[in-house]
N, C-alpha and C positions, 0 to 999 in steps of 0.2 A: 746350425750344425755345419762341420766341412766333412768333407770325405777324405779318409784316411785308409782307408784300403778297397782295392776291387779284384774282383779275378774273375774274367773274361766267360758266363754263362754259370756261373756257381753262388755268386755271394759280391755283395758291397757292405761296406762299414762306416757308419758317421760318429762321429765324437763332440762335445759341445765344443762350438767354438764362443772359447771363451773372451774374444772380444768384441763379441757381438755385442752392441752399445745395451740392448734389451734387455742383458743380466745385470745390469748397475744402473738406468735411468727409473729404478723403480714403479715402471710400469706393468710388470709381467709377475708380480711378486706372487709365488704361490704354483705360478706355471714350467712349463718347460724341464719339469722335475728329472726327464730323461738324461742320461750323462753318455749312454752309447747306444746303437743303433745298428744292427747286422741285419739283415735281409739276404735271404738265403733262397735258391733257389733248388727245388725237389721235383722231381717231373714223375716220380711213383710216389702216388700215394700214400700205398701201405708204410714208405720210408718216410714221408711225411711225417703219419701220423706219429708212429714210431721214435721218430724225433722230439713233438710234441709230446708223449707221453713222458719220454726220459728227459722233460726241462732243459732239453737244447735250443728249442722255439718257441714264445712265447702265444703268438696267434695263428690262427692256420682256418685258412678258407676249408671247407664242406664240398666236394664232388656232389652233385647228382644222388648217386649212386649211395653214398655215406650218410647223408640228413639224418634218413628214418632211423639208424644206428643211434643218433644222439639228440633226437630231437626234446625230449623231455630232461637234455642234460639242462643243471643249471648255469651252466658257463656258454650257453650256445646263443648267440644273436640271429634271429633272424630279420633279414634288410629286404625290405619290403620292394620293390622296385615299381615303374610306371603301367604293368601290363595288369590287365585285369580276365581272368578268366569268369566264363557265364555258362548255364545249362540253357541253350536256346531252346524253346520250342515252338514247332511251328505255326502259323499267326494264318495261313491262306487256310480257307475252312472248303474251295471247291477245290483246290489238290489233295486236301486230306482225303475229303467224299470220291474224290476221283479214281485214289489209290486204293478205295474200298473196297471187298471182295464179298462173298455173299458169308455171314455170320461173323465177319471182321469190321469193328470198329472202328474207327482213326476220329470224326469229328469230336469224341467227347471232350477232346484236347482244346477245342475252341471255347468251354465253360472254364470263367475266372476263376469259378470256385475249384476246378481238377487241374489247373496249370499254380494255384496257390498252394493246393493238397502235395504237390509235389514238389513243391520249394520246402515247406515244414518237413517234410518227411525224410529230409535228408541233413544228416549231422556233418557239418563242416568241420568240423575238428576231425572227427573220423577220417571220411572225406579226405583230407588233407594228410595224415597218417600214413593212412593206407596205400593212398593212392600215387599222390605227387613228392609231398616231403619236400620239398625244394621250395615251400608257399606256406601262406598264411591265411585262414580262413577270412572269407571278404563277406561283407553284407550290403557295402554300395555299391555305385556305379563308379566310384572312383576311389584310386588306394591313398594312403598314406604319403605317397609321397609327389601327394600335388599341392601347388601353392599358388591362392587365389592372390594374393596380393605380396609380391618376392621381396618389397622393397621393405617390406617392414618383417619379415620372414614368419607371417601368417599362413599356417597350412588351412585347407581346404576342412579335413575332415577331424580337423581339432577344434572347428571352430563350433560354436552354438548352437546357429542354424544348420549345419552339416548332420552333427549329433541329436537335434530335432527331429531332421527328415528320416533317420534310422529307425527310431522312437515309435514314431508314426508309425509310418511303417511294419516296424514288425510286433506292432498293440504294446510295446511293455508301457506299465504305469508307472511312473517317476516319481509317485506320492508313496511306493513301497519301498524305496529307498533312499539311502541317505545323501545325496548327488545325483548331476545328469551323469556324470561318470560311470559313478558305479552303475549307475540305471541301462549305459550304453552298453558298459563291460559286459553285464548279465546277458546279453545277448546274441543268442546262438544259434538262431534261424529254425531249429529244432522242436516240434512239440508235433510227436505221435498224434494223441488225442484229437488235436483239432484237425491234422491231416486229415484220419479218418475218417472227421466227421463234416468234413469239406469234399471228400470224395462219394458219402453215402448225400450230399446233397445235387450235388452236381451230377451223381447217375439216374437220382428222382427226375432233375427238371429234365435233364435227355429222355428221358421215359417218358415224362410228362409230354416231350414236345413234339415227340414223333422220330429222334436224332434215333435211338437209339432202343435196342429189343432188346427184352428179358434173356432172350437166348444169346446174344452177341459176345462172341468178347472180344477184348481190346487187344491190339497187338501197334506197336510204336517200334518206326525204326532207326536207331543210333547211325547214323552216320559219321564217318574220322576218315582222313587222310592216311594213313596207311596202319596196316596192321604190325602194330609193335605194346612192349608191355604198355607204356603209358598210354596209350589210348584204348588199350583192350582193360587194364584195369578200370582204370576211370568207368567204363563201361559196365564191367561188371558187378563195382560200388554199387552204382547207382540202378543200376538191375536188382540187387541184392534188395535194397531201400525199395525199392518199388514193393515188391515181393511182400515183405513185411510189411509197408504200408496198405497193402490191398486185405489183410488177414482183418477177418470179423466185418468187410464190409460186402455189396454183394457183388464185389467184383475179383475176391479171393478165388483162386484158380482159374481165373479167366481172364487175367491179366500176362501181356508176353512183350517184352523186348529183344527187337534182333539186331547183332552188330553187323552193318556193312561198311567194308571198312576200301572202297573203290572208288571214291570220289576225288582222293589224290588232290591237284590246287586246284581244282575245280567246285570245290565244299562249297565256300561263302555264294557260289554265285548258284551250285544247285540248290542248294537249302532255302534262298531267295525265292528260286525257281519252282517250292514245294516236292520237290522230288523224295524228300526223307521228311522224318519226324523232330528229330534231335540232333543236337549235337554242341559239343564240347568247344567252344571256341570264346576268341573275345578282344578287346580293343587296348592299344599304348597310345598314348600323344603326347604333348608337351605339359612336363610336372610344372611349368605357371600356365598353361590353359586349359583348366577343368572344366569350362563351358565346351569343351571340343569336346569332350567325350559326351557329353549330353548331347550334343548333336549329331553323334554317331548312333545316340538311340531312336533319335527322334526325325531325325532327316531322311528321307526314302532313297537318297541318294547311295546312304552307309549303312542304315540299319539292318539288322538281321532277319528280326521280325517285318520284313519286308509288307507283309498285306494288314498289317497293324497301320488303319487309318488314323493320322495323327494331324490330319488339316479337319478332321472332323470333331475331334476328342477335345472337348471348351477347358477352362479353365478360368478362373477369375482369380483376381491377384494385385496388390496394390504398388505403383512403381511409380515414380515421378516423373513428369511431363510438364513439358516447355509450355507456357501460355503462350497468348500473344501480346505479352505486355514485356512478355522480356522474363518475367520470372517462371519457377520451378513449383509446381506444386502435385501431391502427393495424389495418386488419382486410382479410384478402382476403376480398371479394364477388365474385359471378358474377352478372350481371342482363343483359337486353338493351340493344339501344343507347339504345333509347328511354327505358327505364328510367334507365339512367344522367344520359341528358339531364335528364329530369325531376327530380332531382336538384341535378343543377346549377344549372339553374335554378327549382327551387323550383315547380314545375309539379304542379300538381291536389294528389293526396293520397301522392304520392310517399312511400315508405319512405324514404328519408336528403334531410334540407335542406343541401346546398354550396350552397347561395345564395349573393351576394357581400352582403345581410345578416344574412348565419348564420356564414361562415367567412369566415377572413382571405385574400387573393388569393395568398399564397402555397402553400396548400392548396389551392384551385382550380385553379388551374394546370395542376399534371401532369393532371389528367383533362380540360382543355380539350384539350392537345396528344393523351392518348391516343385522343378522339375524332374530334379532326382527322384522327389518321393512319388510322383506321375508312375514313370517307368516303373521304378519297383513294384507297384502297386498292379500294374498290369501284368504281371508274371510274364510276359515274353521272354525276357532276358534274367534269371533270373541269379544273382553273383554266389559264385562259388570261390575263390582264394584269390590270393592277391601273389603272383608271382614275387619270391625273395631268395635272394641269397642267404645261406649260410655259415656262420664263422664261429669261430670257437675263440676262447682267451683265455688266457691264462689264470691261474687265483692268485696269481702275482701282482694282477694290476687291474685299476678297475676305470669306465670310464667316466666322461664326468655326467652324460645323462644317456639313460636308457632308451630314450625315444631319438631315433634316427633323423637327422634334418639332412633336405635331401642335397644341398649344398655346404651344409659343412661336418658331416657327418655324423659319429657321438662325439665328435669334437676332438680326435686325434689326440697326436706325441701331445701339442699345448698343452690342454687339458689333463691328459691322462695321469692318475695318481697310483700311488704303491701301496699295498697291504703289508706288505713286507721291507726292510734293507735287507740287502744282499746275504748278511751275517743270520738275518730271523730267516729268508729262505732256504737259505743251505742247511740251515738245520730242521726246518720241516719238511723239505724234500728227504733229507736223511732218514726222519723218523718214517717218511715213507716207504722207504727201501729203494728208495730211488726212479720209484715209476709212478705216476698219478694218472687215476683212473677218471676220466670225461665222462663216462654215461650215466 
């Protein structure tokens, strides 16, 4: 394409250029369908949209603020990006008992089964709705738009063993459906019932162990950086989900969540520090190194769940090892989780290098997913959305695939095709009176 018009903070315009050798060496046949190209620039909103509805602009980025407005349009993408948000909760069991008061509980949070009860009991689509809008509901440690191996543009969490460790993970049975896919899709982190019945477990064995009195009740406290909607929401989601989650078990009206919202950039290191219960936070790194986020769960160095011993927590697992003959062979080990990490990533003086410049990504792999499913399964960190942006498109044009790659996107102008010529648009925007409605 050349550019054939600009005007200085307003608008550019590109036209094909038609002796670009690409349109006659019969390599591109099919693509490039575009013939002009305006990019326009609107710094309000509301005249944005305004624009896009009256068919003056074709795509149009989502504020913030906008999402929830259109989230269930079917013209709306959401693009997933590197950050992962989590509901931390807290992992040190003597700052919990510390922060205790007489008839106030805090340790029952250290039973797997009441830190699991509280992953199930909260709906991420809701969640996500309600709360954030500008995200997508997450169920790993890692989003969509990380790539274990770039060179061959294999994602992370499309791959087999990635959709395995989810599996696991959150029980579904893949023999009641017709695919891992669909088996993956069905999966909504969601299920009331066994909440409840992970929370009427988990207050027996406190009962049982001495943690915890018939008369106690629990009270957890949300920590956030400052007091603004999204964090006051978020909060109150998930206050709400609790609420309803405690109902018919024997912890209904005696359960309390309180928001303190004073710990400003100081969060990640008091929450470390056990000073609060909860909190809303979570990790970005490099979309080709998804073993870095696993080592942000599992490294005491980065983790949240700071008093979650993970040089104690074993693991066995099969991964290949150098002889002493010179060859490779296939070998079960037992080490910790940490151990394993260090491994993976090539950390200090680690007994085995899985590095991604020691081994090939397709050997990486499975031990990426079997640590992922570690973490999850420990409710520490427990994944709540996958930060994305939002855009809208036109029903003018469609792209050529739905799933976002993080480097070459849905595959842009190349790719993009037309529902319409210009003569079938102008007469279905007519029949519409001239305005076309997104939500």
């Amino acid at each position: 394409y050349k550019l054939t018009g600009f005007v200085q903070g307003e608008k550019y315009v590109l036209k094909r250029n038609e002796n670009w050798y690409g349109y006659t060496a019969g390599l591109y046949d099919g693509q490039y369908q575009t013939d002009r190209i305006v990019c326009v620039t609107c710094e309000v909103w509301d005249e944005a949209l305004l624009k896009f509805n009256k068919v003056e602009i074709d795509n149009l980025a989502l504020p913030d603020t906008a999402a929830k407005d259109f989230y269930t349009s079917e013209r709306i993408y959401h693009t997933s990006d590197n950050f992962v948000n989590f509901l931390n909760l807290q992992s040190d069991e003597q700052a919990l008992k510390a922060r205790e008061k007489t008839g106030i509980n805090k340790t029952i949070l250290t039973y797997k089964d009441f830190r699991k009860a509280i992953s199930l009991g909260i709906d991420r689509a809701a969640y996500v709705y309600s709360s954030v809008a500008d995200a997508l509901p997450g169920f790993g440690l890692i989003s969509d738009s990380y790539y274990y191996d770039v060179d061959n543009g294999l994602a992370y969490r499309r791959s087999e063993e990635a959709k395995m460790a989810l599996i696991r993970a959150y029980g579904v049975d893949v023999s009641e459906f017709g695919s891992l896919d669909e088996a993956v899709d069905s999966i909504t982190g969601y299920d009331l019932a066994q909440a409840k019945a992970l929370v009427n477990s988990a207050y027996n064995q406190a009962i049982a162990d001495g943690k915890l009195k018939a008369t106690d009740t629990v009270q957890l406290v949300w920590g956030a950086p400052a007091d603004n909607p999204t964090n006051l929401n978020e909060f109150l989601f998930v206050s709400h989900a609790m609420t309803e989650l405690m109902k018919g078990t024997p912890l209904e009206g005696k359960f309390s969540m309180l928001f303190d919202s004073s710990y400003g950039g100081a969060l990640l290191k008091d929450f470390r520090n056990g000073k609060f219960d909860i909190c809303s936070a979570g990790w970005t790194g490099e979309v080709n190194d998804p073993a870095g986020l696993i080592n942000a769960h599992l490294d005491p160095e980065y983790m949240y769940s700071y008093a979650w011993d993970t040089s104690s927590q074993m693991m066995t697992f099969t991964m290949p090892v150098k002889q002493s003959d010179g060859t490779t062979k296939d070998t079960e080990l037992t080490m910790s989780l940490l151990d394993w990490c260090y491994c993976l990533n090539g950390i200090g003086d680690c007994a085995y290098d899985w590095s991604a410049n020691s081994v090939s990504p397709e050997v990486r792999l499975p031990l990426i997913a079997a640590l992922e499913e570690q973490v999850l399964l420990s409710y520490y960190s427990i994944p709540m959305c996958y930060d994305a942006d939002a855009s809208l498109i036109s029903y003018k044009t469609e792209y050529i695939d739905d799933d976002y790659n993080t480097f070459l996107g849905y595959g842009g102008v190349r790719f993009m095709t037309y529902n319409y010529n210009d003569g079938e648009w102008d007469e279905f925007v007519l029949s519409q009176g001239g305005y076309l409605n997104y939500k």
